[in-house]
Backbone bond lengths (Angstrom), bond angles and torsions (degrees), N, CA, C in turn:
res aa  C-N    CA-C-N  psi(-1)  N-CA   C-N-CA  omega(-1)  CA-C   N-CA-C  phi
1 X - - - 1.448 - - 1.521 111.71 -
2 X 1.427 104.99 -52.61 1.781 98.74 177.94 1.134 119.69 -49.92
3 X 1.678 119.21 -43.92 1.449 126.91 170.11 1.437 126.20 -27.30
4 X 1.316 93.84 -67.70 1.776 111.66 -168.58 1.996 95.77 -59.54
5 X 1.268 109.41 -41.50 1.297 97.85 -161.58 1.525 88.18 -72.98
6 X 1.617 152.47 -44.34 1.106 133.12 -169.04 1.699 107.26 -77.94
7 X 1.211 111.80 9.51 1.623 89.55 163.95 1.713 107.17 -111.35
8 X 1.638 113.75 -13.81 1.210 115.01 169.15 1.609 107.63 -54.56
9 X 1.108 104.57 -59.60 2.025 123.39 -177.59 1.586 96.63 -38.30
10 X 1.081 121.31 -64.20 1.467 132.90 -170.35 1.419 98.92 -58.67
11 X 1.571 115.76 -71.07 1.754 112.67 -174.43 1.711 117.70 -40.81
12 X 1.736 113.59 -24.89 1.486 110.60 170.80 1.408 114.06 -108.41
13 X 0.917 101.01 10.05 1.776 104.11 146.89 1.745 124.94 -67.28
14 X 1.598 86.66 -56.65 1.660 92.40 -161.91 1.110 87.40 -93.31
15 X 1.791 154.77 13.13 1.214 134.24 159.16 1.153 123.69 -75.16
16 X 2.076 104.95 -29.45 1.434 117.33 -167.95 1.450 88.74 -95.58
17 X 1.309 141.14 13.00 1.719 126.48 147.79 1.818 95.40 76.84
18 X 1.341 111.41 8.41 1.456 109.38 175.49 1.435 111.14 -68.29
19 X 1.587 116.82 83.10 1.388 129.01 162.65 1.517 119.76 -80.25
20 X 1.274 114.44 122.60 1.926 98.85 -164.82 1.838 78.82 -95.25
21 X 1.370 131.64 -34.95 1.316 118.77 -169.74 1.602 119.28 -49.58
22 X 1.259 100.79 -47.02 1.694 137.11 -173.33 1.648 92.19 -67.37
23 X 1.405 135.15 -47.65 1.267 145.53 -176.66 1.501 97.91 -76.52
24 X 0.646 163.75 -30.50 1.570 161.15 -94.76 1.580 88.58 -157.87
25 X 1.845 128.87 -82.46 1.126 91.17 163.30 1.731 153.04 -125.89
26 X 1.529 73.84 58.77 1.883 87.10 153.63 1.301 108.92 -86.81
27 X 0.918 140.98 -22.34 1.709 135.74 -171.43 1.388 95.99 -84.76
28 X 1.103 150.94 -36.05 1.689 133.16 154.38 1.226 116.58 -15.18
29 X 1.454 125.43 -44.40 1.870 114.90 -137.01 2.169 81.59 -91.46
30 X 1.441 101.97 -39.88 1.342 111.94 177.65 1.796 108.72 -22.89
31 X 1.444 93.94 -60.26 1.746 115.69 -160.29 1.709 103.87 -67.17
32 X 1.611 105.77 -54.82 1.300 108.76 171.46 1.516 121.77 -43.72
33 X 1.848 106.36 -46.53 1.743 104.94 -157.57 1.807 97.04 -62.84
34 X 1.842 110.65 -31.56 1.395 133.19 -165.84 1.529 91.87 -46.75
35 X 1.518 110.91 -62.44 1.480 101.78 -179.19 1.098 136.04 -46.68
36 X 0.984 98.95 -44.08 2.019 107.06 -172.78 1.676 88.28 -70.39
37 X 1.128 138.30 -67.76 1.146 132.77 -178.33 1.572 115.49 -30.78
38 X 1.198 129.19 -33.66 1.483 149.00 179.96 1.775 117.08 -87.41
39 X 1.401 109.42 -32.25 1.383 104.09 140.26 1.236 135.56 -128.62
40 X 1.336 117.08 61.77 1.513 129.12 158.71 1.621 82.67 -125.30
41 X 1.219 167.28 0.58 1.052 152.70 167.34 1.221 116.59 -97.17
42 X 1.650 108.83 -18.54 1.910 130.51 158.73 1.633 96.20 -68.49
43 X 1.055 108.34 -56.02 1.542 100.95 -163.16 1.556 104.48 -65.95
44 X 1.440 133.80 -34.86 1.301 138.85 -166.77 1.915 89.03 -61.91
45 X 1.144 111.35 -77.85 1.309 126.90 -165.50 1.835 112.93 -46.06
46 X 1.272 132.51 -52.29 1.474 130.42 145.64 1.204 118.39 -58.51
47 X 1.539 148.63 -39.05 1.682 137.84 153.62 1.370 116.72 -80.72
48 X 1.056 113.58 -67.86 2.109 109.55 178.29 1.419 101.98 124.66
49 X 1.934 111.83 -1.97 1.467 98.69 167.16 1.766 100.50 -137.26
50 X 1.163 125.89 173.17 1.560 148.89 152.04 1.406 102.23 -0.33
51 X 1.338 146.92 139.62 1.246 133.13 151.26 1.744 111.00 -101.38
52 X 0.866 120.80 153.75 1.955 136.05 178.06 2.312 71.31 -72.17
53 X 2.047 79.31 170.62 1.495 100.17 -155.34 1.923 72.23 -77.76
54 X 1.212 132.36 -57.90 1.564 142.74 -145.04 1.579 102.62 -72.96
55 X 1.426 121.78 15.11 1.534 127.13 -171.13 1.709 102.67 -153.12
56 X 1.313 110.06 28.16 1.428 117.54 172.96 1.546 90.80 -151.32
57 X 1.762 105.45 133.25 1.358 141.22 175.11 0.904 114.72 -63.42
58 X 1.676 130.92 75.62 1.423 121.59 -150.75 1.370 85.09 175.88
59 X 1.229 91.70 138.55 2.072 121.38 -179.82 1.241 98.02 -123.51
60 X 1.467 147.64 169.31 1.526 153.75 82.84 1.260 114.73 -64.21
61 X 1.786 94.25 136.26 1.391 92.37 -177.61 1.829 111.78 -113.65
62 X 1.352 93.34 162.15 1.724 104.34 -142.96 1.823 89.34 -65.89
63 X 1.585 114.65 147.64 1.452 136.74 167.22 1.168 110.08 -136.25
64 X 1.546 99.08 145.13 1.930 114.97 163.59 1.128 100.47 -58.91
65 X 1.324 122.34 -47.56 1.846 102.99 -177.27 1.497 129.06 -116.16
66 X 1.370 107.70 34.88 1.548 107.80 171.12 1.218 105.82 -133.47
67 X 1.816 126.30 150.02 1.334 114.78 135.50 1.154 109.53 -120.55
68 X 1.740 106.61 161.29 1.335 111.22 -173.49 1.340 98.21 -133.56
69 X 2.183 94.03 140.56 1.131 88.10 -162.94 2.046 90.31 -149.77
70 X 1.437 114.80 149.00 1.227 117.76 -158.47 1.944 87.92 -82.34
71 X 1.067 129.24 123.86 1.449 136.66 162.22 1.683 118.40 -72.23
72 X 1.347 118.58 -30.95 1.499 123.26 176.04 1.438 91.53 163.38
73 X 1.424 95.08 152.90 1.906 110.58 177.11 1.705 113.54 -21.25
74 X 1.064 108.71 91.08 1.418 90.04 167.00 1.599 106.07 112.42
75 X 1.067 112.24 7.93 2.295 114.90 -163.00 1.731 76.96 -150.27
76 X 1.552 108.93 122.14 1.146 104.11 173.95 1.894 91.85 -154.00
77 X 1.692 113.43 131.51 0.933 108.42 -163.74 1.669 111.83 -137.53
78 X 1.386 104.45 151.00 2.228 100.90 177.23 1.405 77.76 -111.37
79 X 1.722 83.67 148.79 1.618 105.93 170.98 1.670 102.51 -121.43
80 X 1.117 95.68 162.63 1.827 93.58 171.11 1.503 114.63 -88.08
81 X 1.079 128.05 125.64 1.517 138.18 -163.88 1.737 97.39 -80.47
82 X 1.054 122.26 -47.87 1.608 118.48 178.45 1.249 110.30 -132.32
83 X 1.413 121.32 161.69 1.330 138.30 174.16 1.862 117.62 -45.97
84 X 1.527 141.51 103.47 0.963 92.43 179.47 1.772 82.88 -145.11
85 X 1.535 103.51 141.38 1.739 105.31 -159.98 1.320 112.76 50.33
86 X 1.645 119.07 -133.19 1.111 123.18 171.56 1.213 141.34 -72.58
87 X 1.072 101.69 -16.34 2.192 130.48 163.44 1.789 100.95 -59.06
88 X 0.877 123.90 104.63 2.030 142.48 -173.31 1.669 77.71 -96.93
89 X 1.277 105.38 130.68 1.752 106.39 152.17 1.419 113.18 -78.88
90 X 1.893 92.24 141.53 1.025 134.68 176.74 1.553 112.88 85.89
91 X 1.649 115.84 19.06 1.470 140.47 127.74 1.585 108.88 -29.23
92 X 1.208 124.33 142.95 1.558 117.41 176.36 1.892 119.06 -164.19
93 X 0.527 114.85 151.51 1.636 130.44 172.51 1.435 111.71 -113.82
94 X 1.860 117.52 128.56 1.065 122.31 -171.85 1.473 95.62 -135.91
95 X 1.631 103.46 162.56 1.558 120.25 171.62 1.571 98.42 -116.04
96 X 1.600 109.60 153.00 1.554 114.72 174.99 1.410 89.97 -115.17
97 X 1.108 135.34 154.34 1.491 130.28 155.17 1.738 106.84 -119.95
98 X 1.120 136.04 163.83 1.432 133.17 -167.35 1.392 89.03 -139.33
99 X 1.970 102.60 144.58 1.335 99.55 162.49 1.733 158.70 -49.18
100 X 1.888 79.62 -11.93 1.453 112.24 173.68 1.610 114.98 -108.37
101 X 1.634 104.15 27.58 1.623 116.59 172.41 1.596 110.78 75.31
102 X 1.202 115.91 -35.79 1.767 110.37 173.31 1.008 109.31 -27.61
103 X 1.747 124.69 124.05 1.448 134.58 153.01 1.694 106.00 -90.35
104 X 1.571 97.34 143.34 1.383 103.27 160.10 1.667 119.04 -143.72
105 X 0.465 110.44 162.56 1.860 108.57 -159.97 1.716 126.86 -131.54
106 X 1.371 124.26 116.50 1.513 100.02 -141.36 1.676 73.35 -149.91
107 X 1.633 113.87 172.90 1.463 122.21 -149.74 1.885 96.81 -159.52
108 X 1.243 120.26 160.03 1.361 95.65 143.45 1.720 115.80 -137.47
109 X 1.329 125.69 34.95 1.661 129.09 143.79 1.411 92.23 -128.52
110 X 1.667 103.96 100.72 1.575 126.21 139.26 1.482 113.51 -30.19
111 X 1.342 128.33 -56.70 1.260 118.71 -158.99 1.865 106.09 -88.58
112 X 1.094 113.93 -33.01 1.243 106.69 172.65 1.691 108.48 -65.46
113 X 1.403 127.97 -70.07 1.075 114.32 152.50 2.034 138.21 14.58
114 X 1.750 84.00 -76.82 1.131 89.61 169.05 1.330 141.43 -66.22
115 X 1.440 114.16 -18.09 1.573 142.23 -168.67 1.416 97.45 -95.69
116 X 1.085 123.89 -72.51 1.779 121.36 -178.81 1.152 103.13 -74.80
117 X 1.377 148.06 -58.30 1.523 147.20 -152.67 1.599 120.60 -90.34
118 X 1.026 117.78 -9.13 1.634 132.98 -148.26 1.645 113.45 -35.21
119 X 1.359 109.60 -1.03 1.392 127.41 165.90 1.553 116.34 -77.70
120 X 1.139 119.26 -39.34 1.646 117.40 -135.64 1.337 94.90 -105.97
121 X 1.247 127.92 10.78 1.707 118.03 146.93 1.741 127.17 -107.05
122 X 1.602 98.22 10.86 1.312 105.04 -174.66 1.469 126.06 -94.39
123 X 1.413 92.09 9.45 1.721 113.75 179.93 1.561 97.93 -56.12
């Protein structure tokens, strides 16, 4: 009897794809995009426009599964470097920043997103 119930426990584990490793680091790119968002909104407020990536106080720091990469003044985005669960490489999460500081935040797999990230469109 104990058996069956610890392989039941296990079988709805790995059905619901609840990876804490896989969860663990996707929530990096979150923290990183946070930064850049935190100084291009430094830079807005001491200049009054956008800063270039090489004139904002701001690093990304290196991951097995992200790169991050500036898209144009102000659009700066991690992509997923390899396939992992529902994350397909070259899947990605981006920040927009506007000259008037508006963030907006955009992805392109919604559902992965939603499963590992369930934060990072609620800005």
């Amino acid at each position: 009897m104990k058996c069956s119930a610890v392989v039941l426990i296990l079988s709805l584990v790995l059905l619901t794809g609840c990876d804490p490793k896989i969860r663990a680091q996707a929530s990096i790119a979150p923290r990183v995009l946070a930064s850049y968002e935190a100084a291009q909104l430094a830079h807005i407020a001491e200049t009054g426009i956008l800063g270039e990536l090489e004139d904002l106080i701001f690093m990304s720091d290196e991951s097995d599964m992200w790169d991050y990469s500036e898209q144009s003044v102000g659009v700066y985005r991690a992509t997923i470097k390899r396939t992992a669960r529902i994350f397909e490489a070259g899947d990605y999460i981006e920040t927009h920043i506007s000259e008037n500081g508006l963030i907006s935040r955009t992805n392109n797999n919604p559902e992965a997103v939603q499963r590992y990230l369930p934060n990072w469109m609620l800005y």
